[in-house]
Every structure is written in structure tokens, then in C-alpha cells.
GUKENU-76800 format. One record per residue (C-alpha): residue in three letters; x, y, z. Coordinates in pm, whole numbers, padded with zeros to 5 digits, always signed. Layout:
BEGIN
ALAXYZ
...
END
This chain:
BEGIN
UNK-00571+06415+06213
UNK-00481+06081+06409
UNK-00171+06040+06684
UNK-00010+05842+06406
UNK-00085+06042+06114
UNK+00072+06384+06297
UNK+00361+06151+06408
UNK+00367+06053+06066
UNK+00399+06420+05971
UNK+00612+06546+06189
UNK+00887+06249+06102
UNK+00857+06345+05742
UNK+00904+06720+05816
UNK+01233+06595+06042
UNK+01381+06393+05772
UNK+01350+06646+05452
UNK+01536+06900+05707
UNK+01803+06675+05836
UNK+01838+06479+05432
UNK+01855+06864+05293
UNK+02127+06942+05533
UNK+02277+06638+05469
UNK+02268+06707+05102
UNK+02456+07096+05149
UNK+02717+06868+05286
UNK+02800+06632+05059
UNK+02753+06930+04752
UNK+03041+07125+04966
UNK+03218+06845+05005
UNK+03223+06734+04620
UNK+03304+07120+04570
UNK+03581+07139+04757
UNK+03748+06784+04725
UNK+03737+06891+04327
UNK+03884+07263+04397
UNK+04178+07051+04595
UNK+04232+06809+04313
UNK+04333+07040+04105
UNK+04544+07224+04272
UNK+04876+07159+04322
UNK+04826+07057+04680
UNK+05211+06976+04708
UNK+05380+07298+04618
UNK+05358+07527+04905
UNK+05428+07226+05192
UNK+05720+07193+04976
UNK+05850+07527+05032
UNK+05803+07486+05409
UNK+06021+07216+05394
UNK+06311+07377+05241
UNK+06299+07729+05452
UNK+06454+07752+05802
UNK+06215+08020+05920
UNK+05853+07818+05954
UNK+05643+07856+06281
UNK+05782+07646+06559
UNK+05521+07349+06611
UNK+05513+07225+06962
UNK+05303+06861+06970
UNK+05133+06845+07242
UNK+05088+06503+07375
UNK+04828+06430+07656
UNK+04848+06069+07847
UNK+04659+05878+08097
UNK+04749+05524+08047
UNK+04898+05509+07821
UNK+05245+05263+07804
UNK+05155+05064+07566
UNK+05115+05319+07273
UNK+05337+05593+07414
UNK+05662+05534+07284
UNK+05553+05444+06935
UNK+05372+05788+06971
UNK+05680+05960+07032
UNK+05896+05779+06770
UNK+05685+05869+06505
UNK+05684+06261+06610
UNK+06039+06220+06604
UNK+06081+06095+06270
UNK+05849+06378+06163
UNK+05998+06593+05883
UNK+05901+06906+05961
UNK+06217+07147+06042
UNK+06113+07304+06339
UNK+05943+07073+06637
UNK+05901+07045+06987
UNK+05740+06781+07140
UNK+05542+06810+07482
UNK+05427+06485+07646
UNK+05209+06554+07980
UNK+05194+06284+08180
UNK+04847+06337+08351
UNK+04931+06176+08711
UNK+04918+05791+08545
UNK+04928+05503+08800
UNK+05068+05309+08496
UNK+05419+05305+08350
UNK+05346+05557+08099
UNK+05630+05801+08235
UNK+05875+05527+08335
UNK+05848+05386+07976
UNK+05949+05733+07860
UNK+06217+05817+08092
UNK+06399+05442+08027
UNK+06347+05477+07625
UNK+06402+05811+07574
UNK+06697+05891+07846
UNK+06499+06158+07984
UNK+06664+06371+08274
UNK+06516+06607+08518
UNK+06531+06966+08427
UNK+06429+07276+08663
UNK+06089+07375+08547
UNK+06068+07731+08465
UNK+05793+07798+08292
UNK+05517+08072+08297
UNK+05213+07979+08428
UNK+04951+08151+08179
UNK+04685+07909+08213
UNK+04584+07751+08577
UNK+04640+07376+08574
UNK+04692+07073+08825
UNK+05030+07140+09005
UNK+05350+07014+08810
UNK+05548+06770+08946
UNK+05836+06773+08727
UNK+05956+06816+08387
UNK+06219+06580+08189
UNK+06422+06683+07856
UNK+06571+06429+07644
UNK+06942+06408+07635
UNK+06913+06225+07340
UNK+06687+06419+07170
UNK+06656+06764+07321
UNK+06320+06859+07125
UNK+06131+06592+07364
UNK+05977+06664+07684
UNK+05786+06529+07939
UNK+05579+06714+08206
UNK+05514+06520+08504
UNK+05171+06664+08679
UNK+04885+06586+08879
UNK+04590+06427+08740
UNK+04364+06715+08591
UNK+04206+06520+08334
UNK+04295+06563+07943
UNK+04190+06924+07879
UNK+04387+07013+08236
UNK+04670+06803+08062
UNK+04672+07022+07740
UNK+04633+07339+07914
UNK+04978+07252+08115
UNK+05128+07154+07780
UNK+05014+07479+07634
UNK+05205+07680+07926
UNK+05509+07468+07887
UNK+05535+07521+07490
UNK+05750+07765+07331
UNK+05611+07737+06965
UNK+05396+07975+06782
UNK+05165+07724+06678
UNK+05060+07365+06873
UNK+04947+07057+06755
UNK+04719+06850+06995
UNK+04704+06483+06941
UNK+04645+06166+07189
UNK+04872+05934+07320
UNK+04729+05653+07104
UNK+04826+05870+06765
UNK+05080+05802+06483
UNK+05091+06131+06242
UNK+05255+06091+05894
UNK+05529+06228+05808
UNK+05433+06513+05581
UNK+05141+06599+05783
UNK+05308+06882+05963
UNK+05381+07059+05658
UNK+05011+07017+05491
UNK+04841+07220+05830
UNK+05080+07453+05852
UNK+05021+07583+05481
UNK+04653+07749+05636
UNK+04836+07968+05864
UNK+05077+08079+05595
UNK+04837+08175+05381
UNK+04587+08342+05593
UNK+04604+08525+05934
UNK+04253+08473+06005
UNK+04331+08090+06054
UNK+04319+07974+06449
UNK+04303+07599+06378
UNK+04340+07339+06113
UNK+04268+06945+06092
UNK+04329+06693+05911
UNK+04186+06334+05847
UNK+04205+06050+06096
UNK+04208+05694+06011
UNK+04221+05375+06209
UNK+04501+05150+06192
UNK+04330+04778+06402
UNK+04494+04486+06250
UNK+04775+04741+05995
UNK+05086+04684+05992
UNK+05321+04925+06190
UNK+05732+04930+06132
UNK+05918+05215+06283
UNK+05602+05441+06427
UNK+05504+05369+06021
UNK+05165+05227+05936
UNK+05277+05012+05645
UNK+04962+04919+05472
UNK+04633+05036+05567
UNK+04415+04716+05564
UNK+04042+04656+05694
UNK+04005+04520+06007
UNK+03917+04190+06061
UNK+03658+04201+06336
UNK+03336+04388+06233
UNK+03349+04622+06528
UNK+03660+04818+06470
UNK+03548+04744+06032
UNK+03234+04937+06080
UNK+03398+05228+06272
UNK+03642+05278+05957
UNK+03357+05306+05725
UNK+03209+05572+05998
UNK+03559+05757+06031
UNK+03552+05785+05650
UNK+03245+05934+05603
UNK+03294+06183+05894
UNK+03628+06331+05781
UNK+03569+06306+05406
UNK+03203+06417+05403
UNK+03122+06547+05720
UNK+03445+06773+05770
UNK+03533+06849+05427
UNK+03179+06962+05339
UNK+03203+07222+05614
UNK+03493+07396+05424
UNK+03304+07634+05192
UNK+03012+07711+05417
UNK+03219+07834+05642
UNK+03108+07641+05973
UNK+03384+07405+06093
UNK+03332+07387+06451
UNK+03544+07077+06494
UNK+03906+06996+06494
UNK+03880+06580+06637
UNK+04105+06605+06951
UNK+04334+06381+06789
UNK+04481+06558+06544
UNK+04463+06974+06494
UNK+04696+07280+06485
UNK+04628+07572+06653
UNK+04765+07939+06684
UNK+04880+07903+07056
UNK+04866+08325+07129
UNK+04467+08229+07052
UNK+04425+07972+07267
UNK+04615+08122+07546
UNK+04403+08433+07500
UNK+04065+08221+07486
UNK+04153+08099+07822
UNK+04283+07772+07706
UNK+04101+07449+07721
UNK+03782+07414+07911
UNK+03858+07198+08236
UNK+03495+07138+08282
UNK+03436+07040+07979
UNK+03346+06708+07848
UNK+03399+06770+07468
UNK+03723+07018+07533
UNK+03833+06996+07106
UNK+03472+07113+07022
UNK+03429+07367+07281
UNK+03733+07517+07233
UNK+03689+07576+06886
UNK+03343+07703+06903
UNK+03487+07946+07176
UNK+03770+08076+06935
UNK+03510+08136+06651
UNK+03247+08297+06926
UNK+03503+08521+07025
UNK+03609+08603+06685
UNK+03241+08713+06538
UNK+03159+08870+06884
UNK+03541+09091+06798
UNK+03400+09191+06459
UNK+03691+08967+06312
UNK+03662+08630+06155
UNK+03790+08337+06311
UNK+03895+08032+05988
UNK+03921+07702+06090
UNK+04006+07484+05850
UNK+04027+07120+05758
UNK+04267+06937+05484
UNK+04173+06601+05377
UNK+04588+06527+05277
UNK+04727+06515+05621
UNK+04656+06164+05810
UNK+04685+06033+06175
UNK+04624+05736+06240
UNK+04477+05560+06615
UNK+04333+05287+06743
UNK+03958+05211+06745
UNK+03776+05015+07039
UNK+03724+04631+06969
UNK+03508+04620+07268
UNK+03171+04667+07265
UNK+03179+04828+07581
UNK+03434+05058+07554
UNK+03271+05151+07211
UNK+02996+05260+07424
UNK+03179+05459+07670
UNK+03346+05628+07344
UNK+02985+05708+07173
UNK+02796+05826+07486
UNK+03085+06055+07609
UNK+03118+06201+07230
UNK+02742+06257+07293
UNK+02768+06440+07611
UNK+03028+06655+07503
UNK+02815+06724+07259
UNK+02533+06841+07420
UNK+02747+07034+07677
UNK+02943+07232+07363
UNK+02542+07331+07244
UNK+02408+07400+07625
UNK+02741+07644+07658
UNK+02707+07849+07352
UNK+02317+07820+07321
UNK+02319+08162+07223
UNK+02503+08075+06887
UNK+02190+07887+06786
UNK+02010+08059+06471
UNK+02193+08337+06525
UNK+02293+08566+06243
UNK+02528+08723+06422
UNK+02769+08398+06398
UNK+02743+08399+06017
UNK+02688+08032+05874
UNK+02839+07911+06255
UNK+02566+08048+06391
UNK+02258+07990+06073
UNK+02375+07697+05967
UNK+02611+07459+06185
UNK+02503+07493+06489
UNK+02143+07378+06376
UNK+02288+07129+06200
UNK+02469+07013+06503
UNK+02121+07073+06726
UNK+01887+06878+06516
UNK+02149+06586+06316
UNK+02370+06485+06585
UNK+02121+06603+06931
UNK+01794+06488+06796
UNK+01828+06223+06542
UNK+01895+05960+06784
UNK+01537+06075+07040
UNK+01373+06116+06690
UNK+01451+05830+06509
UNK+01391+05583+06841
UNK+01042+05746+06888
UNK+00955+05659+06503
UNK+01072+05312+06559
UNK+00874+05248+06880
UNK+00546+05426+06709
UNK+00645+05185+06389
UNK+00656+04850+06678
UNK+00335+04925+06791
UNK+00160+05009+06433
UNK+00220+04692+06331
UNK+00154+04524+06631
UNK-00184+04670+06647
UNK-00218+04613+06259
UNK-00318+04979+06171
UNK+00062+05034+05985
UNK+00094+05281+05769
UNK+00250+05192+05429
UNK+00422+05583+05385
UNK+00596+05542+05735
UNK+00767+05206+05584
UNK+00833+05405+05256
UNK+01007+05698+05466
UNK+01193+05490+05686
UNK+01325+05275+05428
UNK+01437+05598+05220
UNK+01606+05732+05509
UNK+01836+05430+05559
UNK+01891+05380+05185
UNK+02008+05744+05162
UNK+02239+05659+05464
UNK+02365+05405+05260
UNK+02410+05591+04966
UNK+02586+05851+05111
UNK+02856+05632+05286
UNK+02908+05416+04952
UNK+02935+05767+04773
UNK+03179+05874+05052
UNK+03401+05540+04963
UNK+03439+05606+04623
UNK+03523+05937+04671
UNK+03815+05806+04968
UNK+03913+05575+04701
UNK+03944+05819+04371
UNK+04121+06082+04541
UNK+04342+05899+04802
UNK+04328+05563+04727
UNK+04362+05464+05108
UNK+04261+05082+05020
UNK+04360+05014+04703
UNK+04344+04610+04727
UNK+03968+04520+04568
UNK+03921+04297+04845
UNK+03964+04573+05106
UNK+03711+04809+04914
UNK+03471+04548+04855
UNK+03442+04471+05233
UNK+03414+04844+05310
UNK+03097+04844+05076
UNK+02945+04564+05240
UNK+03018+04717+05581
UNK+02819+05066+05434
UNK+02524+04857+05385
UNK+02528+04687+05733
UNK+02623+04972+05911
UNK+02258+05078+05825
UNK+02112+04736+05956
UNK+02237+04746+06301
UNK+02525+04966+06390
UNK+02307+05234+06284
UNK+02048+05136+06566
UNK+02317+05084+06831
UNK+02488+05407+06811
UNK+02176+05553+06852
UNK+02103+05346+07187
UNK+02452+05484+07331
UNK+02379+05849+07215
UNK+02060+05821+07426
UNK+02241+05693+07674
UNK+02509+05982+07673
UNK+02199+06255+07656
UNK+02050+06039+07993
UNK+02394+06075+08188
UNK+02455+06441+08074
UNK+02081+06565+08217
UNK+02172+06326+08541
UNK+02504+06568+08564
UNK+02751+06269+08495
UNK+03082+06391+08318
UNK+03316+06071+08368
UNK+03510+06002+08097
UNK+03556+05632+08175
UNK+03849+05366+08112
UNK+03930+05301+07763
UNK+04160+04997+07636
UNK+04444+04986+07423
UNK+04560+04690+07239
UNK+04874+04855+07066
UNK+04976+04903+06747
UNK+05058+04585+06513
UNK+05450+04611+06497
UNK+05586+04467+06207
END
């Protein structure tokens, strides 16, 4: 057998595992959006409303940065209508005005900061309670970094359960009430999620994203059709397996007695959401218990995507590193009956998907360059590499019509019609340069680099 035949070989093995996997996924995910249609998905978030003894929910609200998005943050936590809230901002040492703009819009006043200390954090400076609005308030510290900033939140919060989102994050209103319903329903639950959309170029009105439109520039256009496919496919599909291991950092509930026993956040951590909840459900198999996480398609945040190209990069190569670190700490998880389907079944999927398909699929492509080059190409490889973007493809245009039949998140044809165009292009050359800044994240994580670097904000379009 020739170089390029067992290259060949080996490629096709790679893809029928990873397009199998991929195919699980998407089954689950059918499964379970179906099993949510029909329920009522209304009726218990209803009762919630109406009774005065739900969990307290304290929000935890990281920020580095962060003035230009903060106070919209905050005003659309406010306006939440869940009936029992507290909202924690940390203020993470920022140079900026991010404090300032909080203390000036929110008539914030010094309070004496008693609070016990569970988890060890960057020293706190001060803490600030809304005269105004007593459920606010703001914790001065030390820069730590974000999972430092969450941990400090986490000691400062009173409710049973918390909600971590990021600075840059406008929840709806109802979304409260959707993630608490999990923990209601089942004591096993340590975390819930919901879905996350981008709101570039949509309309915002009172901490409100008025109409959820496509971006204009194809940067931020392409990342929608990628946030799509993540939270409706990739999360959603997890459900019935049983191997959620992520809750996006921007928008999840947790039990906070869980977290506080789990040590908190992971200060050395580069992908702190993952890690933490692969810790909580390591520590619940290793305890003989299980440990649910859970994700619900209904509730929606909504954030800002990078525009740059640059600080697209910086997004994708950090998200990589984290990853790797979250699969170098809990290696042992790996194939692993012991973890049920975490440890069988997502953490492979996670290993050989989201590590390895960006070395694998580069090393095909360079092998393909020189093939033809040298004139001896191989007609399968050109079949299998063209089936494994068209399945890409499919998949995401599936994805769409799914998004659009049971939430109908862009209902103007125009809108849905660029979206489709987008799922085909995304394959052409987005595809190609994600996988250039994934490589790039697994170079700077085996040279030890765990910088999170600068990202920009543009703000939300006020209306």
C-alpha cells in the first residue's frame, strides 16, 4: 500500500467516525426538539411566575471592559420577570469606566462588605448596592481574570441557584423562568442552558432586541449560521444521550451549593464554563450519583459577535485552548465507562470532532496540494472530500429549517434566504479559516500560552 493510498485510508476511516457521530447528533436532536414541541413547554414556567416561593436567582455578571455594553446589560436583568432576583456585577479591576458608568446610572452607594469568603479570589475592593434598585450590586475587586471574577460573585451571592452571563449579554425576559423549570423538576440537575443568538446590526429599545435581523457584514453573518447550528444541533442533540458537558459561559444556571462544593471556577483555567461542568459531572459519577445538565432551546440571550477578523481569531483559538486544557484535565474521562455516555461517548466526540478535525482535515488538504501538483491525484480523495463538505452543508441548511419551524427566529424570507446562502459559503472558506485559528490555539496551548487577549465591543444598536 502507497503513502497516499494509507493516507487515503486512514482519512476515510476519520470521516465515517466523526459523520456517524455527527449523525447520533442530529437523530437526538430531531428527537428531542419533537418531544419539546409537543409538550406544553409554557405551563410549568407559568406556575413559577405566579408563586412567591421559587429559588432565588442571583445573575452573576463578570466585566473587564466593559462600559459600553454594561448598563444595557443591567437594564435588561432588571426588567427581567422573574419574581425573585439578585443581580451581582464584578467589576474585575477595569482601567475603563465600566464601574463609574454603573455607579452614575444606577446610584450605587458603598455598602460594608460582609460576606463569607468560601471560595479564594483576588482581594475585594469594595462593594456598591443600588439605592434605587436594591437587588443590584456591584463588587469592586482586583483583576483575577473572569473565572476569579465569578468565583467572587459566587461568594457574594445569596441565591440558591446562579446564573452566569457576560457583560456583553441581553437575556429575554422569560428566560429565567424556562431554566429554572430543570431544577424543579429534578434534583439531579446542577446546570441548565439555553440558546444564544447574536444581535450585530438588530435593533435594541429598552435592553430589548426588537427584531432579530442578519447581519450585514459576512463576518458576524457567518458566525450566526455557526451559533445556530451549535445550540440547535450541537447542544440539543446532547440531551437524550446524556453527555452535555457544556453550558456557553454566556448564559447557564447553576445550583450554587454545587459549585461552591466543586471548588468553584477553575482560576487556571482557560475554558472555566467547560471545565466546570465536566468537573460537576466527574464528581457526580465518581459519588455514585448522577450529575443532569441540561439544555432548553426556548430561553434566548443574545451578545455581540466580533466584526474583526482579528478578534475573531483571538475568540476561535482561545475557545480551542480551553478546549484542549478541559480534555488534558480530565483525560481520565476519555473512553471511560465509568462516566456513562460522558465518558463513552462525549468526551470522544469532543477528542476526535473538535481536537482533531482541524490537524486532520489540514493534513488531507496539504496531501490533496501536492497529489495534484505531482499529477498522481486520486479521484476517491476528491469524492470524500467533497462529501464531507456537502454533508457540512447539509447539516447546517437542515439545522435552519429546523431554527425556522420551531422558533421562527427570522421569519422575513429575505433573512432566511441569506442564512442559506451563508450555510453554503461557510463550507467554502470560513470552514478553512476556523480551522487555521484552531491550529493556532492547539500551537499556543503546547507553547504554555493562556492569554485571553483584548476583545472589542461595538455596542448594541439602540433604537
Amino acid at each position: 500500500m502507497s503513502f497516499s493510498q494509507l493516507v487515503d485510508y486512514w482519512t476515510a476511516l476519520w470521516v465515517v467516525a466523526v459523520t456517524s457521530l455527527q449523525l447520533l447528533i442530529i437523530i437526538a436532536a430531531m428527537v428531542e426538539l419533537r418531544r419539546l414541541r409537543q409538550r406544553d413547554r409554557h405551563q410549568v414556567w407559568r406556575r413559577v411566575m405566579s408563586s412567591p416561593l421559587v429559588p432565588k436567582i442571583s445573575v452573576l455578571v463578570p466585566a473587564y471592559n466593559e462600559e459600553v455594553t454594561v448598563a444595557d446589560t443591567v437594564l435588561g436583568l432588571l426588567a427581567l420577570s422573574y419574581p425573585n432576583l439578585e443581580i451581582v456585577v464584578v467589576n474585575d479591576g477595569s482601567p475603563d469606566r465600566t464601574a463609574e458608568v454603573l455607579i452614575e446610572r444606577f446610584d450605587l452607594q458603598p455598602v460594608h462588605p460582609i460576606f463569607r469568603k468560601v471560595i479564594a479570589t483576588a482581594d475585594v475592593k469594595s462593594i456598591y448596592r443600588s439605592r434605587r434598585e436594591p437587588r443590584l450590586v456591584l463588587v469592586d475587586k482586583f483583576n483575577g481574570g473572569k473565572a476569579d471574577s465569578l468565583n467572587a460573585g459566587l461568594n457574594v451571592a445569596s441565591g440558591e441557584l446562579v446564573c452566569a452571563i457576560d457583560a456583553d449579554t441581553l437575556v429575554a425576559p422569560e428566560a429565567m423562568q424556562h431554566l429554572v423549570v430543570p431544577f424543579l423538576l429534578n434534583e439531579q440537575t446542577v446546570a441548565a442552558g439555553g440558546t444564544v443568538r447574536l444581535t450585530n446590526d438588530s435593533p435594541v429599545k429598552g435592553s430589548r432586541v426588537v427584531e432579530l435581523v442578519v447581519p450585514k457584514k459576512t463576518l458576524p453573518a457567518l458566525q450566526v449560521v455557526e451559533y445556530i447550528r451549535a445550540f440547535i444541533v450541537g447542544r440539543l442533540g446532547w440531551n437524550p444521550l446524556g453527555g452535555n458537558l457544556i453550558i456557553s459561559g454566556a448564559f447557564g444556571v447553576f445550583r450554587r451549593r454545587e459549585v461552591l462544593d466543586a471548588g468553584g471556577y477553575e482560576r487556571s483555567s482557560i475554558g472555566e464554563d467547560m471545565e466546570l461542568i465536566v468537573r460537576l459531572r466527574r464528581h457526580g459519577y465518581e459519588e455514585g450519583r448522577f450529575a443532569r445538565v441540561d439544555f432548553l432551546p426556548d430561553p434566548v440571550a443574545w451578545t455581540e459577535a466580533p466584526e474583526e477578523m482579528r478578534v475573531l481569531a483571538r475568540q476561535r483559538n482561545r475557545w480551542q485552548r480551553g478546549l484542549l486544557d478541559v480534555l488534558n484535565r480530565h483525560q481520565k474521562m476519555v473512553f471511560n465507562p465509568k462516566y456513562g455516555t460522558a465518558g463513552v461517548l462525549a468526551m470522544p466526540y469532543f477528542l476526535l470532532v473538535e481536537f482533531l478535525s482541524p490537524v486532520v482535515e489540514i493534513f488531507s488538504l496539504i496531501i490533496l496540494g501536492a497529489a495534484i501538483i505531482t499529477g498522481v491525484i486520486d479521484p476517491g480523495a476528491l469524492w470524500l472530500l467533497g462529501a464531507a463538505y456537502g454533508f457540512g452543508a447539509a447539516v447546517t441548511i437542515m439545522t435552519l429549517w429546523f431554527d425556522d419551524h420551531s422558533f421562527r427566529s427570522y421569519p422575513k424570507t429575505r433573512y432566511r434566504l441569506r442564512l442559506a446562502f451563508f450555510a453554503v459559503a461557510e463550507q467554502l472558506f470560513y470552514r478553512h479559516l476556523t480551522m487555521i485559528w484552531r491550529l493556532w490555539g492547539i500551537r499556543l496551548y503546547l507553547a504554555g500560552r493562556t492569554e485571553w487577549g483584548q476583545q472589542v465591543r461595538k455596542g448594541f444598536s439602540t433604537s
